[in-house]
GUTOR-486629 format. One record per residue (C-alpha): residue number from 0; residue in three letters; x, y, z. Coordinates in nm, 2 decimals. Layout:
<sites>
SITE    k    r       X       Y       Z
SITE  NUM  ALA       X       Y       Z
...
</sites>
This chain:
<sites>
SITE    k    r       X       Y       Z
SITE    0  UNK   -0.79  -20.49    3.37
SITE    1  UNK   -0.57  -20.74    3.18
SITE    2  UNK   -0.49  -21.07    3.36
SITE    3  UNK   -0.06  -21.06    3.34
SITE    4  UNK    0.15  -21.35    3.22
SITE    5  UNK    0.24  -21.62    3.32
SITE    6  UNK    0.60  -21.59    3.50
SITE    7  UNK    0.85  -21.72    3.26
SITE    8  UNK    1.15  -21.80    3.44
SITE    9  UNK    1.45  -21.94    3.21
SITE   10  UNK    1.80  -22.01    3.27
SITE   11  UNK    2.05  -21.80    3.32
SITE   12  UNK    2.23  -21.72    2.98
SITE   13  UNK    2.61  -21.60    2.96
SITE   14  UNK    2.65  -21.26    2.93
SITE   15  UNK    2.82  -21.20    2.60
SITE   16  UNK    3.17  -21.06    2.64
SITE   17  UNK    3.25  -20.70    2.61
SITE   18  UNK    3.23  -20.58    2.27
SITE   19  UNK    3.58  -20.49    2.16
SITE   20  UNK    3.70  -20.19    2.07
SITE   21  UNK    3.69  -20.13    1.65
SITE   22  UNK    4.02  -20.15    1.50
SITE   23  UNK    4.12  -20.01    1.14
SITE   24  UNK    4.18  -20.34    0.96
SITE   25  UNK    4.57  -20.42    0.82
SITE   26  UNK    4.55  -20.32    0.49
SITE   27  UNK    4.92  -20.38    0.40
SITE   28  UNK    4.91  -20.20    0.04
SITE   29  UNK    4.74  -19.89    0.21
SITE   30  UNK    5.04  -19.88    0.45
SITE   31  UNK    5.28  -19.90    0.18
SITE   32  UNK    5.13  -19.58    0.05
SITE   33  UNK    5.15  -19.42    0.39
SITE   34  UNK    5.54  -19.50    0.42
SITE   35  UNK    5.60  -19.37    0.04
SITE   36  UNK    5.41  -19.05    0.16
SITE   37  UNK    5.64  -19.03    0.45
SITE   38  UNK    5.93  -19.04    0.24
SITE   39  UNK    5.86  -18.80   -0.02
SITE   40  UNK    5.72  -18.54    0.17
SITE   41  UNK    5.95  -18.23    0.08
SITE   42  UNK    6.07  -18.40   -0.22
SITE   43  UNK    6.16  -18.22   -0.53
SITE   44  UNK    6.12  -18.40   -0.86
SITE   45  UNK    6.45  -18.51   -0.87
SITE   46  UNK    6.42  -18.62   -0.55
SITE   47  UNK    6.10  -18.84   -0.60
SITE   48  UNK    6.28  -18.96   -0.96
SITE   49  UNK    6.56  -19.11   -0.80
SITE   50  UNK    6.31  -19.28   -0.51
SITE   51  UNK    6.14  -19.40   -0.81
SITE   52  UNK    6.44  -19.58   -0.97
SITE   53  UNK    6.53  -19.76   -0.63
SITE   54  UNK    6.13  -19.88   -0.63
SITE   55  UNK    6.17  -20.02   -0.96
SITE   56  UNK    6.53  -20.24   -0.85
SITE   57  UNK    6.35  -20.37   -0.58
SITE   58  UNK    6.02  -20.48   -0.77
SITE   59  UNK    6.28  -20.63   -0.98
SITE   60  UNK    6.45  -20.81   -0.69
SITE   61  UNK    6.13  -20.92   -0.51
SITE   62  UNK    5.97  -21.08   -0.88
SITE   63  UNK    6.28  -21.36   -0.82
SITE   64  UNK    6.17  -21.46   -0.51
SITE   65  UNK    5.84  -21.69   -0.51
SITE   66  UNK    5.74  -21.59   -0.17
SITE   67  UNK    5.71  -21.26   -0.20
SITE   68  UNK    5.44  -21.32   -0.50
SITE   69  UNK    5.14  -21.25   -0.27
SITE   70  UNK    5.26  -20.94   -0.14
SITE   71  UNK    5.08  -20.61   -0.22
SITE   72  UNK    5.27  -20.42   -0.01
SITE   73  UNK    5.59  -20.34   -0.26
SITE   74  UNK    5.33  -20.30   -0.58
SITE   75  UNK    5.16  -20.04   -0.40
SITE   76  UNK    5.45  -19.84   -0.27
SITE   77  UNK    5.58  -19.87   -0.64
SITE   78  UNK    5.28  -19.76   -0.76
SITE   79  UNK    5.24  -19.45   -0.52
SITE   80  UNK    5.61  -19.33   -0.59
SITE   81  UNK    5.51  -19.36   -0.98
SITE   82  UNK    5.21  -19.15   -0.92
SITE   83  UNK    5.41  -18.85   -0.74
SITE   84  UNK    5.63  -18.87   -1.00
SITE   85  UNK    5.38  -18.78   -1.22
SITE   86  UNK    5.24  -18.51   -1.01
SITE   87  UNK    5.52  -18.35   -0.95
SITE   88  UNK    5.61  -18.38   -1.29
SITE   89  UNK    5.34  -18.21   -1.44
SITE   90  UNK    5.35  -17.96   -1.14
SITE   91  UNK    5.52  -17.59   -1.21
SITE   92  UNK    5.93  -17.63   -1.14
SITE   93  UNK    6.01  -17.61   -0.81
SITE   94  UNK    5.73  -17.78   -0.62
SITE   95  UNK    5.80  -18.02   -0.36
SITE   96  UNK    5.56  -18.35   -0.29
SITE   97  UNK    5.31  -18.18   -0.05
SITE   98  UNK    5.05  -18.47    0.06
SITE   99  UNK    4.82  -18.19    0.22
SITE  100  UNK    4.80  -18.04   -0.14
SITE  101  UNK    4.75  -18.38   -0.29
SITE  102  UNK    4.40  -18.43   -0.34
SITE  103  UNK    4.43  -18.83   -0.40
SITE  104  UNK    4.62  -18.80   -0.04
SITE  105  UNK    4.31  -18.63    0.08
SITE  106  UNK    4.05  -18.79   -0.06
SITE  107  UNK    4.19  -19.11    0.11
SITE  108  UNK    4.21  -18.98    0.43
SITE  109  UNK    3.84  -18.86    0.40
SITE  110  UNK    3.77  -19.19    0.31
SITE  111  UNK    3.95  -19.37    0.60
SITE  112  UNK    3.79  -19.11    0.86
SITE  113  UNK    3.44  -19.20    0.69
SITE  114  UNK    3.50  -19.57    0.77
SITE  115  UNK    3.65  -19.50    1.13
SITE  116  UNK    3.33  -19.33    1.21
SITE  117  UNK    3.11  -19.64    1.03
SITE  118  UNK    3.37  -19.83    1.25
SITE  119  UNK    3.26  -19.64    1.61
SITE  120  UNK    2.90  -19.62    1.53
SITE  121  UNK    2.88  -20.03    1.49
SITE  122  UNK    3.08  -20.09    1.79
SITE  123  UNK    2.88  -19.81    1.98
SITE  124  UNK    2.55  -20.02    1.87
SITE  125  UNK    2.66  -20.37    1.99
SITE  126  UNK    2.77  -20.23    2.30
SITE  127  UNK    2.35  -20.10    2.32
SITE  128  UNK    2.24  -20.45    2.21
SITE  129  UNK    2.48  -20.64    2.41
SITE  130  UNK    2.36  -20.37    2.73
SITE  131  UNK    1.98  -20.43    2.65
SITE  132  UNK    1.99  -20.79    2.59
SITE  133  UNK    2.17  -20.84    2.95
SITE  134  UNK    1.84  -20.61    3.08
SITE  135  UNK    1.57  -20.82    2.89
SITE  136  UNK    1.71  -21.15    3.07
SITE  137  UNK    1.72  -21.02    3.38
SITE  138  UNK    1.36  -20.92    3.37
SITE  139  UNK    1.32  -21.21    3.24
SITE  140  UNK    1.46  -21.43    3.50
SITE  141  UNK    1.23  -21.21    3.73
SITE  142  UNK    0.91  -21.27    3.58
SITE  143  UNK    0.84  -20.89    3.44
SITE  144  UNK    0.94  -20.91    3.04
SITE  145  UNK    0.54  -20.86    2.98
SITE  146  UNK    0.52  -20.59    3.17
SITE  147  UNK    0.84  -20.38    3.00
SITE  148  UNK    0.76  -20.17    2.69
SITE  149  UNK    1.00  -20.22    2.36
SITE  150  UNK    1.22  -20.01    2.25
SITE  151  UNK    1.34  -19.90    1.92
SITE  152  UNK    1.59  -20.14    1.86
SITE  153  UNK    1.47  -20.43    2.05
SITE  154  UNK    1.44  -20.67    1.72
SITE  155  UNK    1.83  -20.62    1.68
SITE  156  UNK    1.84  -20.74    2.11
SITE  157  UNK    1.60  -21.07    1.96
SITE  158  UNK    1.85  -21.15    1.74
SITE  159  UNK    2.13  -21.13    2.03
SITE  160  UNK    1.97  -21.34    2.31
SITE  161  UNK    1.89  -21.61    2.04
SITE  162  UNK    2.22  -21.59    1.92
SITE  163  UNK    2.33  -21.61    2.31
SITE  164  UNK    2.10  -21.90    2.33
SITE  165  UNK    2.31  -22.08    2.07
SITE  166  UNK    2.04  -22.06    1.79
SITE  167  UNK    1.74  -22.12    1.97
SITE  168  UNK    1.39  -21.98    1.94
SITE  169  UNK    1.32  -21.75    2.26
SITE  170  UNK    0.96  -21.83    2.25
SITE  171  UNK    0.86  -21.56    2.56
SITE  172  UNK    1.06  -21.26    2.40
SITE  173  UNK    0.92  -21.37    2.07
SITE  174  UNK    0.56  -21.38    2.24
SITE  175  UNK    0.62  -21.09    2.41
SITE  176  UNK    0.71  -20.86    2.09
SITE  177  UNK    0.40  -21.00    1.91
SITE  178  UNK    0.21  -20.89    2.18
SITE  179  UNK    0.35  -20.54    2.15
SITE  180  UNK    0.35  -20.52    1.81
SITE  181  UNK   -0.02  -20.63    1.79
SITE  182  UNK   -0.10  -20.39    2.07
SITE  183  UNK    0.10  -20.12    1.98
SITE  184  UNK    0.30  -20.11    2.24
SITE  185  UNK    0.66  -19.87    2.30
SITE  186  UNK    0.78  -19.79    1.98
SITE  187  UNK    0.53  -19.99    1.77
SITE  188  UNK    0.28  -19.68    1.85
SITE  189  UNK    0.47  -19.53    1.56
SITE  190  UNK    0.32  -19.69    1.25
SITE  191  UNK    0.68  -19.64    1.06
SITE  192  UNK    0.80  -19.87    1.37
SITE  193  UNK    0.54  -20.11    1.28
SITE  194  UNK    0.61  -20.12    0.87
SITE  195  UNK    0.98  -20.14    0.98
SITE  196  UNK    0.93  -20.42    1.22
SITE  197  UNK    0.78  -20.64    0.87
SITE  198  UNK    1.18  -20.66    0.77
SITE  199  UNK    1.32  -20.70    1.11
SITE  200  UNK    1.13  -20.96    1.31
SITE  201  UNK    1.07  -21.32    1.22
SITE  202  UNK    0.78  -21.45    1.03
SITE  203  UNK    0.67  -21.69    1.31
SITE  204  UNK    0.66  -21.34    1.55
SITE  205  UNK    0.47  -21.16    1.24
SITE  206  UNK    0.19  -21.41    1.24
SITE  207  UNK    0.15  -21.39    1.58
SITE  208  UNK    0.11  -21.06    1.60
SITE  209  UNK   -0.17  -21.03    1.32
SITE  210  UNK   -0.38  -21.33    1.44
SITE  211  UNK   -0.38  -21.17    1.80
SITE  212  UNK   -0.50  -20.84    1.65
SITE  213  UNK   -0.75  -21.02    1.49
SITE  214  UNK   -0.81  -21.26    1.77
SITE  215  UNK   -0.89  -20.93    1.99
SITE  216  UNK   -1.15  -20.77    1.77
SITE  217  UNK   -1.33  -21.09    1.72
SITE  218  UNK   -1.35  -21.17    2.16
SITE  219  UNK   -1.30  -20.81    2.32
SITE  220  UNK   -1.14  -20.87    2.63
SITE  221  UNK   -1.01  -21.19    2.56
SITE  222  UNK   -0.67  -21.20    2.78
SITE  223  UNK   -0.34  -21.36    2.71
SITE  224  UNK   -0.41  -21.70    2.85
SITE  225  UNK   -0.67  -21.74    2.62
SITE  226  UNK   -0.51  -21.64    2.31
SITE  227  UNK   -0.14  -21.83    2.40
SITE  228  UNK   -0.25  -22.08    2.12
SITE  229  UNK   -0.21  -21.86    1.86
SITE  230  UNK    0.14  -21.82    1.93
SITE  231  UNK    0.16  -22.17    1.94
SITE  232  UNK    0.04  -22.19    1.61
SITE  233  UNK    0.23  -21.92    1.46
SITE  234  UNK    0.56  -22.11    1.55
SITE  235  UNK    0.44  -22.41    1.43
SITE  236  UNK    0.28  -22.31    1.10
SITE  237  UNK    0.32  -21.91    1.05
SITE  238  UNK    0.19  -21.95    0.71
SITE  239  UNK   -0.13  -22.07    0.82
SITE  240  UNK   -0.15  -21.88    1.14
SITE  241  UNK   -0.10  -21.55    0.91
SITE  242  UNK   -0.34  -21.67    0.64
SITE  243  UNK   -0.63  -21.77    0.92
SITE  244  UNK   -0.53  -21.36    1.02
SITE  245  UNK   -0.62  -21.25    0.69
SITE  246  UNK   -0.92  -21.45    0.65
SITE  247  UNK   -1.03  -21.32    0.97
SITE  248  UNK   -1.00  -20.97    0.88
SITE  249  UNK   -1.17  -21.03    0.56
SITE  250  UNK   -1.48  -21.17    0.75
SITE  251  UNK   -1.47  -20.86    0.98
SITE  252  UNK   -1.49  -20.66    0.65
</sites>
């Protein structure tokens, strides 16, 4: 039977505000597509010809005015109806500016759909890390973090409660993931859990985790009190505290 740690029992941290909802971002020359699109749906070539020529008049209007030299909005639009007009001009006579047929049209909107979705799936993780982090503190502030298993995912929830923290080293979460990750605890049974964790958790938490694996195999049933310098240490120096890891493992050899 282990002995359990010591309570930790830390200040209350903000809970982070609700994650807002993903919006597409104002892209003002993709807009200026979407309006030219708009407009020429239907259009014959003649049509689309004549649009064209009023484009061009006011491109030439806006190039006198020095504020509107930033804008990418009127380029764009110019550019789209010069594009249909090519289209349509190379299309059999008769044919009408269809942007369903268009397969530039498409390929945009597959595109924009794609990045919607990246969109959802970011916001639909911050909302879990921001949900899992506000769990972790409170079993924190009750004295049970040892005695919860991680999950996947938890490095990401690290990085949000010392963000919370406003930059500062949780030392009890960062203990308490060593201690998992040496142990193989949750999802560190998985050994592609544990290579991942290499890129996702800190080098100070790294070391600590190897010298306690070590630690353990050189005194069996040494308990957590006993080994808290070696997180100590790791924080301090991880270099050394993973180098004395390796060396230990190489005198086990």
């Amino acid at each position: 039977m282990t002995t359990p740690w010591p309570l930790r029992r830390t200040a209350r941290s903000p809970l982070a505000p609700r994650v807002a909802a993903p919006r597409e971002p104002v892209d003002p020359a993709r807009i200026g597509r979407r309006v030219v699109r708009r407009r020429a749906k239907g259009m014959d070539v003649g049509a689309v010809a004549a649009a064209l020529e009023d484009a061009r008049f006011d491109a030439r209007q806006d190039s006198r005015h020095e504020d509107l030299a930033d804008d990418v909005r009127g380029p764009a639009e110019l550019a789209e109806w010069e594009r249909i007009a090519q289209l349509l001009a190379a299309a059999v006579p008769g044919t009408v500016c269809d942007p369903e047929a268009d397969d530039v049209v498409q390929a945009e909107l597959a595109a924009d759909a794609a990045a919607a979705a990246a969109r959802e799936a970011e916001h639909r993780e911050a909302a879990r890390v921001a949900a899992r982090a506000d769990e972790l503190q409170a079993l924190r502030e009750l004295g049970t973090l040892e005695q919860t298993e991680p999950r996947t995912g938890d490095e990401a929830v690290r990085d949000e409660l010392t963000r919370r923290a406003g930059g500062y080293v949780q030392a009890d979460v960062d203990a308490w993931l060593a201690h998992a990750l040496a142990a193989h605890l949750g999802h560190y049974r998985d050994p592609a859990a544990r290579e991942e964790a290499a890129g996702l958790l800190t080098p100070p938490v790294l070391a600590h985790a190897a010298l306690l694996v070590e630690l353990a195999r050189l005194v069996l049933g040494a308990d957590v009190y006993q080994l808290a310098f070696a997180g100590r240490l790791a924080t301090a120096l991880p270099g050394a505290a993973g180098d004395l890891a390796v060396f230990l493992a190489r005198v086990r050899s």
